[in-house]
N, C-alpha and C positions, 0 to 999 in steps of 0.2 A: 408415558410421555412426560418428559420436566419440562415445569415452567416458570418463570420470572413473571411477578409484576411491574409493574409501569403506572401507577396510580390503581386505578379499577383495572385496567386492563390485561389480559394475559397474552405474554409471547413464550411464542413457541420456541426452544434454544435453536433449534435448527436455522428457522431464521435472523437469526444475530451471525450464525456461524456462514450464510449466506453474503448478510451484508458484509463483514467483514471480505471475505472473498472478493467481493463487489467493489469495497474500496480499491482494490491492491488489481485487480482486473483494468481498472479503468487509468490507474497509471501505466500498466502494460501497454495497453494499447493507445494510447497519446506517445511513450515513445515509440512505439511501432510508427504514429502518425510523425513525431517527429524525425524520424529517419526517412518515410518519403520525402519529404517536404524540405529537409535538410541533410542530404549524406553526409555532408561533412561533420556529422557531430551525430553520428553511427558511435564512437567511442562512449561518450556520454551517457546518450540512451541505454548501450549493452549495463555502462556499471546504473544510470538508474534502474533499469531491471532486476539486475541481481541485488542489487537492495531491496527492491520492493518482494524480491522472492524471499530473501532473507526475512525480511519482517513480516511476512505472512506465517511463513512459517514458527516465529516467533510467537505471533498473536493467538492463532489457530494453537499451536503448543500448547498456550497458556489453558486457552479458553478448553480444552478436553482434559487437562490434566487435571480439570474442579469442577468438582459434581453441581456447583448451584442450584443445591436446593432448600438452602434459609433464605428467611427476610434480609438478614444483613449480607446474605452473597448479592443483592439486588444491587447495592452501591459498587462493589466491586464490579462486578459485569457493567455497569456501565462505565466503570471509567476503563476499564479493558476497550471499550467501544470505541468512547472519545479520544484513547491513547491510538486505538488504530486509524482511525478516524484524520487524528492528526499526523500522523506519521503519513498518512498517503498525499495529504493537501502539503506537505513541505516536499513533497517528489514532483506531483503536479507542478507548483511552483517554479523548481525544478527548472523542469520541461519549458514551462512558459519563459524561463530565464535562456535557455538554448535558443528558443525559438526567434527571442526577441532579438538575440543577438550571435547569430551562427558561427560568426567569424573569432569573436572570444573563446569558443567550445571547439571551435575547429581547432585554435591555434595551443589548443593543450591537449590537444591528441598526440600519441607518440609517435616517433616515425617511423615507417618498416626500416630495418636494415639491412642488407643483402650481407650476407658473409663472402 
């Protein structure tokens, strides 16, 4: 099993590869939440989603393509962390920006068109 320090303490890779997961999970389902709450901005939420998949998949990427296991891989995984970290809190935001104002997010949604 590999593992990272954190001062004295040791983690497990697995669970970083978790929390990361957990960031991008919890944006998923606020727009899930925001599309009960607001259909009208149904468009929104789909493209925050597909970002948020997009960057998961990007971080998780990163995070298995390196073995971390020096001392100096320690600073890198963590800011692997805080990069996902913050890539999910500007989607959250996001959400909170639709929520707050549905009629803005409604009114940039496209139209159907019938042919």
């Amino acid at each position: 099993m590999r593992f990272t320090s954190k001062s004295d303490l040791l983690l497990p890779l697995h669970h970083i590869q978790r929390a990361i997961h957990a960031f991008f999970a919890e944006v998923n389902e606020q727009a899930l939440q925001l599309i009960m709450h607001h259909p009208e901005c149904e468009a929104e939420a789909q493209r925050i989603v597909r970002k948020s998949n997009s960057l998961l998949r990007q971080h998780i990427g990163t995070f298995k393509s390196t073995l971390w296991q020096t001392n100096t891989d320690s600073a890198a995984l963590k800011k692997l962390c805080n990069d996902a970290q913050t890539d999910s809190l500007k989607l959250l935001r996001r959400i909170q920006q639709a929520a707050a104002n549905p009629e803005a997010f409604a009114a940039a949604r496209p139209t159907n068109k019938k042919a």
